[in-house]
Structures are given as C-alpha cells and as structure tokens.
DSSP file (Angstrom, degrees, kcal/mol; ACC not computed):
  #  RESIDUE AA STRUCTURE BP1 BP2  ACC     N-H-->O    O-->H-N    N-H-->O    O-->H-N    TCO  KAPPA ALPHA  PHI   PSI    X-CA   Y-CA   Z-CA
    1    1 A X              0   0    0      0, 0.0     2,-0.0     0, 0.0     0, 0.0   0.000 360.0 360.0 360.0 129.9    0.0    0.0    0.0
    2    2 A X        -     0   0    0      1,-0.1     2,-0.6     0, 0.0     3,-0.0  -0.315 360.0-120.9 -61.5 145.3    1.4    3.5   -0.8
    3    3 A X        -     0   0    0      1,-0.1     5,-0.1     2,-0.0    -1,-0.1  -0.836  38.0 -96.4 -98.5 121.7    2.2    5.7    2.0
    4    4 A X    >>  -     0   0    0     -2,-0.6     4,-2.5     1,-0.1     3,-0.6  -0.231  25.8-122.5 -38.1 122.4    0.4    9.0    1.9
    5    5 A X  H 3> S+     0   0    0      2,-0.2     4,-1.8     1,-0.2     5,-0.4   0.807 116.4  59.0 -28.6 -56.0    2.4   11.9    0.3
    6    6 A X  H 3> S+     0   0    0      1,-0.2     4,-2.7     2,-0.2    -1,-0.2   0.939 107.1  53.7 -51.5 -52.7    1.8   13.9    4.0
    7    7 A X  H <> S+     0   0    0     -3,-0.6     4,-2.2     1,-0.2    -2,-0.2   0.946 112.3  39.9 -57.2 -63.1    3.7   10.7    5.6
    8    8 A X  H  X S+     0   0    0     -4,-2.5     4,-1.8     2,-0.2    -2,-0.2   0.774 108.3  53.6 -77.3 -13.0    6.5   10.8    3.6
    9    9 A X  H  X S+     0   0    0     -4,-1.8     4,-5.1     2,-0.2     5,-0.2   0.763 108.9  52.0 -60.3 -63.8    7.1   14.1    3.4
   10   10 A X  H  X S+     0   0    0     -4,-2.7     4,-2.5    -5,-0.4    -2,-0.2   0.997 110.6  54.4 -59.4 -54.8    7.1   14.2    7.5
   11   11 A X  H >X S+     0   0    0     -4,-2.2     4,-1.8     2,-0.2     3,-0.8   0.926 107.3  52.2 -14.5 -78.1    9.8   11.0    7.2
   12   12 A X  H 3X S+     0   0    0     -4,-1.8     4,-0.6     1,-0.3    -1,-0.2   0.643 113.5  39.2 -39.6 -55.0   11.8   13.1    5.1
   13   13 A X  H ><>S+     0   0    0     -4,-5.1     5,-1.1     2,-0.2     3,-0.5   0.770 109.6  58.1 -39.5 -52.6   11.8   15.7    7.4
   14   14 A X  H XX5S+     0   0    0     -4,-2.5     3,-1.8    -3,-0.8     4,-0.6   0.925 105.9  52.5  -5.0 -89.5   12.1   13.7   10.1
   15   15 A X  H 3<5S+     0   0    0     -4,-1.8    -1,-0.2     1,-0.3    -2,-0.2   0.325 109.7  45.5 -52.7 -20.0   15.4   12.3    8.5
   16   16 A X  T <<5S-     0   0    0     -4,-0.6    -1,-0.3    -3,-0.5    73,-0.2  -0.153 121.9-101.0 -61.2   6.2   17.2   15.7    7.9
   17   17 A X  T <45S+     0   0    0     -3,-1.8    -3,-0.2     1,-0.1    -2,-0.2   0.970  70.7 157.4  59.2  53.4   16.3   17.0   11.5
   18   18 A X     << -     0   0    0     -5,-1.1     2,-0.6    -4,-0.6    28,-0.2  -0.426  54.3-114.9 -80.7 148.9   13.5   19.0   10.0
   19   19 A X        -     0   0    0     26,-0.5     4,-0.3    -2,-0.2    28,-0.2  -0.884  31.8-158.4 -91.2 108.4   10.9   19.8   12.5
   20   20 A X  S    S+     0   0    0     -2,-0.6    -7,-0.1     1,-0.2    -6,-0.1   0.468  76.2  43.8 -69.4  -7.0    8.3   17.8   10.8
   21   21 A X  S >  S+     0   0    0      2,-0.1     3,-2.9     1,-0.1    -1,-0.2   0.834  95.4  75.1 -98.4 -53.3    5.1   19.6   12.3
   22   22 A X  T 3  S+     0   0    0      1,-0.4    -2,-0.1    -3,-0.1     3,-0.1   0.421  90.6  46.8 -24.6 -30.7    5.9   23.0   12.1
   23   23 A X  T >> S+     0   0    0     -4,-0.3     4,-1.6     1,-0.3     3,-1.2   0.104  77.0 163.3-142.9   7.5    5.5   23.8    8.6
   24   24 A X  T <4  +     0   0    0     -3,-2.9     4,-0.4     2,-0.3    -1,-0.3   0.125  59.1  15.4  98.7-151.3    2.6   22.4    7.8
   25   25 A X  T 3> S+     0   0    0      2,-0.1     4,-1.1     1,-0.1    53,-0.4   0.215 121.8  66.5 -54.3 -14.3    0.6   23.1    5.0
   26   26 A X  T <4 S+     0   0    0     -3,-1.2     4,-0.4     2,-0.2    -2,-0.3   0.835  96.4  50.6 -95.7 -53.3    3.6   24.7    3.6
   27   27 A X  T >X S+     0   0    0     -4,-1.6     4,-0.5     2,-0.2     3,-0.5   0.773 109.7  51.4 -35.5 -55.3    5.5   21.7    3.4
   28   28 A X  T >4 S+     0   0    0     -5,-0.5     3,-0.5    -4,-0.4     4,-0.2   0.995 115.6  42.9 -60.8 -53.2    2.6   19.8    1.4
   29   29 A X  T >X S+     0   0    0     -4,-1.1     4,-3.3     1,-0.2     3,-0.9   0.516  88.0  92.3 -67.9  -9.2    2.4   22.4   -0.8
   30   30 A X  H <> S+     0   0    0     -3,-0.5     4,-2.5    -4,-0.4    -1,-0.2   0.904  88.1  48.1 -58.6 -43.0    6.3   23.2   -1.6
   31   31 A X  H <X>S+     0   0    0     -4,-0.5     4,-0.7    -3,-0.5     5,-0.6   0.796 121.7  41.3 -78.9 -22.8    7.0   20.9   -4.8
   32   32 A X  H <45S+     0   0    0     -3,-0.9     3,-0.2    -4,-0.2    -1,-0.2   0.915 111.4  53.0 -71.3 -56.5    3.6   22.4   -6.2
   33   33 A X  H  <5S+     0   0    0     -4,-3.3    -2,-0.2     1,-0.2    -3,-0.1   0.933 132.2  12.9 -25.4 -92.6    4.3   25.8   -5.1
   34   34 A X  H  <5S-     0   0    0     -4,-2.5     4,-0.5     1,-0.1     5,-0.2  -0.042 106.2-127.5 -98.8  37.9    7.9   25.7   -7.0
   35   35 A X  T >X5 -     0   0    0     -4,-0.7     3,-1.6    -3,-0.2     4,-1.2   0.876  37.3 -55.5  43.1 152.0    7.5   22.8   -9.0
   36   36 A X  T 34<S+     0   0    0     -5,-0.6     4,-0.2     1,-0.2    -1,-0.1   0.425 126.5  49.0 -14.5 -41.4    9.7   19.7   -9.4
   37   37 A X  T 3> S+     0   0    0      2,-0.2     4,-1.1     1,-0.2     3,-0.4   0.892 117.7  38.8 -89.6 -41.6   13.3   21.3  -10.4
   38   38 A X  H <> S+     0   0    0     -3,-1.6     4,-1.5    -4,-0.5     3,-0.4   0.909 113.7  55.6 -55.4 -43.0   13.5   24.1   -7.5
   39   39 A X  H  < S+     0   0    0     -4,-1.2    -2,-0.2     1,-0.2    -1,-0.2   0.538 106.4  52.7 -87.0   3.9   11.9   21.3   -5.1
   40   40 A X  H  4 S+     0   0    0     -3,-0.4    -1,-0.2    -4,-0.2    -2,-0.2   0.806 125.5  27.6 -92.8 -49.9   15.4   19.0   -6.4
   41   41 A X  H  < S+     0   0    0     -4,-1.1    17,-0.7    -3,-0.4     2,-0.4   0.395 127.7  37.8 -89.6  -6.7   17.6   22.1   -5.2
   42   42 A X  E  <  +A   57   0A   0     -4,-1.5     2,-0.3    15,-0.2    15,-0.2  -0.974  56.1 162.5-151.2 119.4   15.4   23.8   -2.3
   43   43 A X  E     -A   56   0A   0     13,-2.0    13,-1.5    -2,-0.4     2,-0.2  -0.968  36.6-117.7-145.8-179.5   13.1   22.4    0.7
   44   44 A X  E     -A   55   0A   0     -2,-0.3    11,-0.3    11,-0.2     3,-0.1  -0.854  27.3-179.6-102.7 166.3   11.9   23.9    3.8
   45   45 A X  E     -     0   0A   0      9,-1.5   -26,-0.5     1,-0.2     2,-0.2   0.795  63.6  -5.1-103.4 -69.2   13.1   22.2    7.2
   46   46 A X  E     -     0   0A   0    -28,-0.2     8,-2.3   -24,-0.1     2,-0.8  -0.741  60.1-124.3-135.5-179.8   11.5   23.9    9.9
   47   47 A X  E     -A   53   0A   0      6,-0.2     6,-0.2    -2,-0.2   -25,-0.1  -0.929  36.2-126.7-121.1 120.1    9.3   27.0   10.5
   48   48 A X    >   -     0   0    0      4,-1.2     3,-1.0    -2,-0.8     0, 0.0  -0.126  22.6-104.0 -42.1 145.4   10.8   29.5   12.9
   49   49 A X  T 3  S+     0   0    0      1,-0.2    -1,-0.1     2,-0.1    -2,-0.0   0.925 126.6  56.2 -28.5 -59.7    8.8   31.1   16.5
   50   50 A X  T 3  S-     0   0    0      1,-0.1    -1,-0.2     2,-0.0     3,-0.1   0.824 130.4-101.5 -70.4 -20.8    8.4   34.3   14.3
   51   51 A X  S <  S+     0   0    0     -3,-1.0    31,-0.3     1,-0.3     2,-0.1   0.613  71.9 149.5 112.2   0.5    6.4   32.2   11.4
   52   52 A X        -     0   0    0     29,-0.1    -4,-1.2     1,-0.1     2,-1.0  -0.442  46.5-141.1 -56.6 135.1    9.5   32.0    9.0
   53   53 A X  E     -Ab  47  83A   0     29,-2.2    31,-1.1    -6,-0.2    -6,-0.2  -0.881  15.3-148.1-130.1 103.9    9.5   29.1    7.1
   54   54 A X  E     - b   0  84A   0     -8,-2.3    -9,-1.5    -2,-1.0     2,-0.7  -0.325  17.2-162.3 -47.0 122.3   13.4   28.2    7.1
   55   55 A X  E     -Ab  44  85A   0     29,-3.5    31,-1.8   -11,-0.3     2,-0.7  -0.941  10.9-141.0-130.4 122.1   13.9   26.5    3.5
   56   56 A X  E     -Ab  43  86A   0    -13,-1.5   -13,-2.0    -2,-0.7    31,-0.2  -0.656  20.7-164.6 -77.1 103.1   16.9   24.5    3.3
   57   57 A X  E     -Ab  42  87A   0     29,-1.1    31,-1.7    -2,-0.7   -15,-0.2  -0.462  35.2-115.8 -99.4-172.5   19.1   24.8   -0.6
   58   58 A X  S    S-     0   0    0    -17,-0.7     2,-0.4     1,-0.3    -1,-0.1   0.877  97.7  -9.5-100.6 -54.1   21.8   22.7   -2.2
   59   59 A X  S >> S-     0   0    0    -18,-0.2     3,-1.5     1,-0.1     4,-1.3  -0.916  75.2 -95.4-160.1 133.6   24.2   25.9   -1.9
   60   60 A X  H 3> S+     0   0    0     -2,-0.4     4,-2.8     1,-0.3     5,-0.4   0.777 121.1  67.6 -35.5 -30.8   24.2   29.8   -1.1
   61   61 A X  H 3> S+     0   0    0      1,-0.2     4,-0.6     2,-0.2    -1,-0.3   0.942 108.6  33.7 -63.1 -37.9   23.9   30.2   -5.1
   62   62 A X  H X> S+     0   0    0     -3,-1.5     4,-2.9     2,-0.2     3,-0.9   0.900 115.3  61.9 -58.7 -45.5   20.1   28.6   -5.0
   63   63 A X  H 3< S+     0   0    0     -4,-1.3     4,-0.3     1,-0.3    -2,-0.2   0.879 109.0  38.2 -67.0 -33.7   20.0   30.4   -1.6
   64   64 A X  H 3X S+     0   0    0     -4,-2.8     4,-0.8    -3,-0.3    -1,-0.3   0.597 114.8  54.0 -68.9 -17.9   20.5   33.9   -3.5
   65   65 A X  H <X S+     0   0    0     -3,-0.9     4,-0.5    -4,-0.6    -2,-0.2   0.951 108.4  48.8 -44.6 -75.8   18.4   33.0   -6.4
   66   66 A X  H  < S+     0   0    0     -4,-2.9    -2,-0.2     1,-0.3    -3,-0.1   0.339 100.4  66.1 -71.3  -0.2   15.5   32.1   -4.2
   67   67 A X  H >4 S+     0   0    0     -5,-0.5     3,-0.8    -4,-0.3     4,-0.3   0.913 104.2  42.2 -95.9 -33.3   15.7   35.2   -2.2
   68   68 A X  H 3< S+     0   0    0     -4,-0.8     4,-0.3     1,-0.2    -2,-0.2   0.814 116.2  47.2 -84.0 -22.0   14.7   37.4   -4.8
   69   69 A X  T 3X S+     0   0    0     -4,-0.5     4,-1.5     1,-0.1    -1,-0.2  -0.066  91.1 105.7 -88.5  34.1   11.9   34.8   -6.2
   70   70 A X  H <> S+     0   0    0     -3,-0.8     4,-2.4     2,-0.2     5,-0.3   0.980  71.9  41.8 -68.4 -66.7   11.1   34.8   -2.4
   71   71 A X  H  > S+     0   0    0     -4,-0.3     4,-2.3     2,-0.2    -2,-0.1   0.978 119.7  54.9 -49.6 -48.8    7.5   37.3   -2.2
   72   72 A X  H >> S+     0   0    0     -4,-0.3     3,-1.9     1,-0.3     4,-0.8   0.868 110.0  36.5 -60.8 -64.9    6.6   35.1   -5.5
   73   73 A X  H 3X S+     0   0    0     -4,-1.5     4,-0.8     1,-0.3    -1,-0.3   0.753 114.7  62.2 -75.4 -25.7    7.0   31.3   -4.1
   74   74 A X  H 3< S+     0   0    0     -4,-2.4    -1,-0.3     1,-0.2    -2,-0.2   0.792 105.0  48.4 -73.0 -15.7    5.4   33.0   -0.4
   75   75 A X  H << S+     0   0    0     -4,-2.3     5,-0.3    -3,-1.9    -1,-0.2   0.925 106.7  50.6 -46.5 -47.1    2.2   33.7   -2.6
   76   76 A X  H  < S+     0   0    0     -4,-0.8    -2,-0.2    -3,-0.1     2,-0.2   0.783 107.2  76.2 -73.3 -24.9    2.0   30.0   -4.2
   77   77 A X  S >< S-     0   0    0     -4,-0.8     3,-1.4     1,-0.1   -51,-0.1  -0.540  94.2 -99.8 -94.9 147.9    2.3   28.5    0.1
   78   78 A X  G >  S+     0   0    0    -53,-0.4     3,-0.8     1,-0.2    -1,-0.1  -0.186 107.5  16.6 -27.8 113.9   -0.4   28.6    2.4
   79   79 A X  G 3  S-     0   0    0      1,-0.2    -1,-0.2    -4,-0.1    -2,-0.1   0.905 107.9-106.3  76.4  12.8   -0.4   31.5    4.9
   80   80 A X  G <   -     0   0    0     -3,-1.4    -1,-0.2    -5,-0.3    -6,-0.1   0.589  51.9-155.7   5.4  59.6    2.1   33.3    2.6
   81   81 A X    <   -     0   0    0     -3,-0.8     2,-0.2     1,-0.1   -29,-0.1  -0.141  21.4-104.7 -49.3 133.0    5.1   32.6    5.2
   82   82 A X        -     0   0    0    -31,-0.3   -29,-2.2     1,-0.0     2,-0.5  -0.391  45.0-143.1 -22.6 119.4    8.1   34.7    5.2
   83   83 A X  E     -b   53   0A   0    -31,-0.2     2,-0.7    -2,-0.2   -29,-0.2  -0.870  20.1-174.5-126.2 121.4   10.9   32.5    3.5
   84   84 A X  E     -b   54   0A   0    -31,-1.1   -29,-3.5    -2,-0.5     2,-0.3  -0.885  15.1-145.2-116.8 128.4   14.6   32.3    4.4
   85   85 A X  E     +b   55   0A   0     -2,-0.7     2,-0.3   -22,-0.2   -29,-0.2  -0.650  19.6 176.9 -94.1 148.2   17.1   30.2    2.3
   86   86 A X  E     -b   56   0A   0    -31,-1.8   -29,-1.1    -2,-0.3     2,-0.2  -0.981  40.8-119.7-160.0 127.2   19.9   28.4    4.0
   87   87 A X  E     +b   57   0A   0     -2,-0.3     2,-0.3   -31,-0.2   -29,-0.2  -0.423  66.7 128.7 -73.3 152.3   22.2   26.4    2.4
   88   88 A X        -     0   0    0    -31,-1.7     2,-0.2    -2,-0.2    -1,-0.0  -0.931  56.9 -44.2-171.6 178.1   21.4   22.7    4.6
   89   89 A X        -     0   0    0     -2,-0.3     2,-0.4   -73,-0.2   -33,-0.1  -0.592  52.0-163.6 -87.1 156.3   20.6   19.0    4.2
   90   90 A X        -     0   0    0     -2,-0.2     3,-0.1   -48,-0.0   -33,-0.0  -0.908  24.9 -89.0-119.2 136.1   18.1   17.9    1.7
   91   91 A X        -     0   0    0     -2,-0.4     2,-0.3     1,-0.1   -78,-0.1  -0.103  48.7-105.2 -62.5 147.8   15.9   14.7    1.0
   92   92 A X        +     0   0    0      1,-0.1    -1,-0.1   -80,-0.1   -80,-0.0  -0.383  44.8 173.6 -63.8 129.3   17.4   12.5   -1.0
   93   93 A X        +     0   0    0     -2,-0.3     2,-0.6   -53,-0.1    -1,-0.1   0.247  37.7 125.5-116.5  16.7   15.5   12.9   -4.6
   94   94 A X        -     0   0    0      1,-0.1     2,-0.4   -54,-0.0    -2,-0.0  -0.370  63.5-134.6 -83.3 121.8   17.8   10.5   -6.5
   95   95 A X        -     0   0    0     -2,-0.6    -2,-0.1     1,-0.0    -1,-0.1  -0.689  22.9 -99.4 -97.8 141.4   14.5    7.9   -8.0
   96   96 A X        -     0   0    0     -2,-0.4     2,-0.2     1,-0.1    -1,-0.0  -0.263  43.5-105.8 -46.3 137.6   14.9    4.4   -7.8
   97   97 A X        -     0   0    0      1,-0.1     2,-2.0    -2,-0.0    -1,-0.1  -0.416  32.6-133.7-102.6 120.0   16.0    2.8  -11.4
   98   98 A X        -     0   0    0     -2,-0.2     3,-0.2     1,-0.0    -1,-0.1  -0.565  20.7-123.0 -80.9  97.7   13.1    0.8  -13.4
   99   99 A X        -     0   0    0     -2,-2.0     2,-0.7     1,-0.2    -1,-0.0   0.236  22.3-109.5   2.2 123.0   13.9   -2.5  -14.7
  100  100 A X        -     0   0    0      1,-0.1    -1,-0.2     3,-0.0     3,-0.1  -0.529  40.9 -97.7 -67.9 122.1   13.6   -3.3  -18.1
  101  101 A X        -     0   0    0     -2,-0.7     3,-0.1    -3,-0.2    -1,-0.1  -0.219  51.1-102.2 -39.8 113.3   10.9   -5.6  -19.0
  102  102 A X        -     0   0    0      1,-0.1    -1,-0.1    37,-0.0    37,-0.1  -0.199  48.5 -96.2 -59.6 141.0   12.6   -9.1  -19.2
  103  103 A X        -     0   0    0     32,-0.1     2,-0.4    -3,-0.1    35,-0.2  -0.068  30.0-132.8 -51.7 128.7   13.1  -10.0  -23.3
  104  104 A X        -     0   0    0     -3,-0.1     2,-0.5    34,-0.1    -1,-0.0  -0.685  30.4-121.9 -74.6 160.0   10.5  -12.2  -24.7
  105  105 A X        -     0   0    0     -2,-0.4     5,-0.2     1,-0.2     4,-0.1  -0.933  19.1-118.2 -82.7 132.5   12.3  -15.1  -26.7
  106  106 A X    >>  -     0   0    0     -2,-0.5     4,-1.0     2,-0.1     3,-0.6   0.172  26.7-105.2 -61.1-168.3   11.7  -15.7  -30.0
  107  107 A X  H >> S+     0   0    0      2,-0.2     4,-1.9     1,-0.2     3,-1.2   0.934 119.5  56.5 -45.3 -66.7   10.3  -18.9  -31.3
  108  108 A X  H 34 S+     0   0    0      1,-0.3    -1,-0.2     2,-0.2    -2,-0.1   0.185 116.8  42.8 -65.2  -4.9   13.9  -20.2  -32.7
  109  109 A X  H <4 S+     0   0    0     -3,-0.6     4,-0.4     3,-0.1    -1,-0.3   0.661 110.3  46.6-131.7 -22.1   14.9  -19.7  -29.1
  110  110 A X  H << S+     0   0    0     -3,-1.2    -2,-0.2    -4,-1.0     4,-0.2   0.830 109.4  55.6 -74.5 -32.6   12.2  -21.0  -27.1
  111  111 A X  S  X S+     0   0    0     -4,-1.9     4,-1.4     2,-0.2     3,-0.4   0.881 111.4  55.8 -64.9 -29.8   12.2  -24.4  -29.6
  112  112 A X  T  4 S+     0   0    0      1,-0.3    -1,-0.2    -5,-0.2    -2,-0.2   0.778 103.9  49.5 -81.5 -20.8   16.4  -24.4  -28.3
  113  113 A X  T  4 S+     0   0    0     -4,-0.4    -1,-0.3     1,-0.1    21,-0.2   0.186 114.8  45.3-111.9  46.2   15.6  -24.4  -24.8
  114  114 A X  T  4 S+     0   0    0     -3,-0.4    -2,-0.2    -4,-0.2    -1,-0.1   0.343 101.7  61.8 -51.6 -10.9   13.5  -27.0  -25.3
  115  115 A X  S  < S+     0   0    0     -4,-1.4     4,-0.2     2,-0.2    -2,-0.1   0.320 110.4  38.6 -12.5 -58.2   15.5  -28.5  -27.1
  116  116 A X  S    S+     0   0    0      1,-0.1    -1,-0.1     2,-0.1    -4,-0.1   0.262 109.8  57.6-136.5  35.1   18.0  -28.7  -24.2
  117  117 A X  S    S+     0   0    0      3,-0.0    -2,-0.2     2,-0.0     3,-0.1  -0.013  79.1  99.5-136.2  -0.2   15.6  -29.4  -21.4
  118  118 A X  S    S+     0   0    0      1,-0.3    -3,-0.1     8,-0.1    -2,-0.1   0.977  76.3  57.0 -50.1 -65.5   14.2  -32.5  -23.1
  119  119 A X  S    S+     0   0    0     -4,-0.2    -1,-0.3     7,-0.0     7,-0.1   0.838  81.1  96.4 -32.4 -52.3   16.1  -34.7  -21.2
  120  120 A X        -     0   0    0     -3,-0.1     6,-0.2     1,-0.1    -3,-0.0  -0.347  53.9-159.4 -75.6 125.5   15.1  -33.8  -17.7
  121  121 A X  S    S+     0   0    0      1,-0.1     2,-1.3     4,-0.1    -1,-0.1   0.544  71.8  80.5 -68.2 -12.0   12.6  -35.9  -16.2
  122  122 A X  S  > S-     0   0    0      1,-0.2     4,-1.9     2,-0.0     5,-0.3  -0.678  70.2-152.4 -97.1  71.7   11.1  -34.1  -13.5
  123  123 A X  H >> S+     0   0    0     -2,-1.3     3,-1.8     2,-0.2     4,-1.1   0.775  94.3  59.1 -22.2 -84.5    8.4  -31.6  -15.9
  124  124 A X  H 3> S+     0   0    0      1,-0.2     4,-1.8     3,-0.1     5,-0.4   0.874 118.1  34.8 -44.2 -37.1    8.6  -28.6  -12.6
  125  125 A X  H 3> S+     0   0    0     -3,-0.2     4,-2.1     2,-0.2    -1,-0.2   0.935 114.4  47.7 -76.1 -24.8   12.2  -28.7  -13.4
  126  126 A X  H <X S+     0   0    0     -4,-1.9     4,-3.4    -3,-1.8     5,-0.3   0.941 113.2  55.3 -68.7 -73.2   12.7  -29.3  -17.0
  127  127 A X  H  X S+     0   0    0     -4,-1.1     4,-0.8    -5,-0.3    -1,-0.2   0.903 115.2  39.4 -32.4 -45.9    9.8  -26.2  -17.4
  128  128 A X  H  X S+     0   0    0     -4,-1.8     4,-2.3    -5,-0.4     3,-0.5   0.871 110.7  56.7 -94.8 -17.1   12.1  -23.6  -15.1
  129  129 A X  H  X S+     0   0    0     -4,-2.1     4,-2.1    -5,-0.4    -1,-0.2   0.956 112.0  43.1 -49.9 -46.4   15.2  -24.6  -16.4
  130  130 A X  H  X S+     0   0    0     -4,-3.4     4,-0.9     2,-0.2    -1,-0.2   0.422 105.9  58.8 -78.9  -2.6   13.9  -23.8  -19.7
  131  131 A X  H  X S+     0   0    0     -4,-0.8     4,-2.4    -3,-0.5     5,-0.4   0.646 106.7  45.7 -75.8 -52.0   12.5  -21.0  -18.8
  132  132 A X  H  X S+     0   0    0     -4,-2.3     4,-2.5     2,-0.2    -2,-0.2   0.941 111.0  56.8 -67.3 -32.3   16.0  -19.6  -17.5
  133  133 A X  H  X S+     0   0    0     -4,-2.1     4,-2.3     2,-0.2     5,-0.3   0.990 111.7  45.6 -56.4 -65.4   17.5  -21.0  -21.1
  134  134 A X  H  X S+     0   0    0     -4,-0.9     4,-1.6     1,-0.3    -1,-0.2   0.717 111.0  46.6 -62.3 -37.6   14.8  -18.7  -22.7
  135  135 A X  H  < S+     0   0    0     -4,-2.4     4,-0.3     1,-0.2    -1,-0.3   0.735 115.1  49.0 -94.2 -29.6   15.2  -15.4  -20.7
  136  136 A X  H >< S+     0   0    0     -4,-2.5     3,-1.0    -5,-0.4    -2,-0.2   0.902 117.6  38.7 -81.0 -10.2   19.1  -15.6  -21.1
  137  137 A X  H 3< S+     0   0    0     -4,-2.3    -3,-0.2     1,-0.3    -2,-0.2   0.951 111.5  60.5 -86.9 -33.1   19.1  -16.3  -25.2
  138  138 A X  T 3< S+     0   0    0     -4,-1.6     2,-0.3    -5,-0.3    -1,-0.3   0.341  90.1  92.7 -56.9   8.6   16.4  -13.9  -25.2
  139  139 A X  S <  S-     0   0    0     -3,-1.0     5,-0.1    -4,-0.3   -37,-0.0  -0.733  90.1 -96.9 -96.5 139.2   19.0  -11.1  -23.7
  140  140 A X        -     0   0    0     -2,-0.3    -1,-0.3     1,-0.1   -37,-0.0  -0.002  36.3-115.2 -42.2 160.8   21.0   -8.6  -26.1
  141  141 A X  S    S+     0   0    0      2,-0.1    -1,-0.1     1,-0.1     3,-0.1   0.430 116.7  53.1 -63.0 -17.5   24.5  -10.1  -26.6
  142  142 A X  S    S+     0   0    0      1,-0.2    -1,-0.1     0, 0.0    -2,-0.0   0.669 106.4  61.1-100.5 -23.9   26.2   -6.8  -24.7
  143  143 A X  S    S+     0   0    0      2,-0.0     2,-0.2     0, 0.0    -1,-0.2   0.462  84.5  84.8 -87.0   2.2   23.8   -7.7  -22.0
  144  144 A X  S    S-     0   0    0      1,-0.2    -8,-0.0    -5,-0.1    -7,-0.0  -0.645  83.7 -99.7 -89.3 155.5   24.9  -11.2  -20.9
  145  145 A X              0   0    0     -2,-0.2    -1,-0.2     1,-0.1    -2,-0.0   0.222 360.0 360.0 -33.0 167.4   27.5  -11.9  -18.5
  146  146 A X              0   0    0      0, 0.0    -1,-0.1     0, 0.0    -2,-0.0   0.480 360.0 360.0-102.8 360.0   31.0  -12.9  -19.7
C-alpha cells in the first residue's frame, strides 16, 4: 500500500532534522508551489517562533536565487510565510532505477531451450530450467555476462 504523500514528506523531514510539524501546509504544498526542479535544489526544514518558514538549498547560489523569487514562491504557500534560504541538508531525490521488462524469446529460441531441457525428467524442473534458457538467449549479446 502507498504511503500518503503527508507521511513521507514528514519521514523526510524527520530524517534531515527538519521539524516535521511545524511547517505544515507549507511543506505539502512546496514541490507544487515551485515545482519539481527548485523542489530537487530547495526544501523547507522547519518553520521558525516568528512564522518563518526556514527552507533549506543545495548551496548559497540557490539560496540567493531564491531570495529574490522569495515574495513570489510565499504567494504559491499557504499563509504566505516569510521565507529564508539556508544552504542545509536535503531529501534524498535520487529515484529508484526501473527495470527493463525481461526479453520475450523468440520462437527459434524457445524451440532451443527445449530443445535442451528434453532430457530432464522431473516436468517442474525441466519447465524452469527452460525458462532460464529462454530469458538468457532472449537477452541482447552486450547484455549477458562474460
């Protein structure tokens, strides 16, 4: 079951020693606010006594950047907080790597691992043996193992 956006977000925080309550509605909203490529470089951690919502960047150059598109990104947040950038830690945004869909095997390659699964008597083995014969001829030639 997917974990609610709100949930991970608080983690996240959490995990860079964010205060994870503090900021709120401001927090849900940031990656919307300043959409996906700022929210890579820029996030907020905690919201200050005075109602400042501390936003942590990658390096004083984001942090000067974002201080002059400051009054614009405090429009897009809830409660149009104050905003100070400070270069700080950030959640990790690096996304997980998708698999490629294993290679079907051709005909000519499924008839060869059968072919060389004939032999085995035990059908549940013969079937996953050939089944591993078939997903390695069906892999590119640069993509097999040596």
């Amino acid at each position: 079951m997917m974990e609610p956006l709100r949930d991970q977000i608080r983690a996240e925080l959490s995990r860079v020693g964010a205060d994870s309550g503090a900021a709120g509605d401001a927090v849900a909203a940031w990656p919307g606010a300043v959409g996906e490529e700022i929210a890579r470089h820029a996030w907020p951690a905690r919201t200050q006594p005075d109602g400042t919502l501390v936003v942590h960047v990658r390096d004083a150059i984001w942090g000067f950047e974002l201080t002059q598109r400051a009054a614009e990104i405090s429009e897009r947040l809830p409660g149009r907080p104050r905003l100070r950038f400070t270069p700080g830690p950030l959640p990790d945004t690096t996304p997980e790597p998708i698999p490629a869909p294993p290679a079907e095997a051709s005909l000519e390659q499924a008839r060869e691992a059968d072919e060389l699964t004939a032999e085995i008597v035990d059908p549940n083995l013969r079937e996953s043996v050939a089944k591993a014969i078939k997903a390695a001829l069906a892999r590119s030639p640069h993509d097999r193992p040596v």
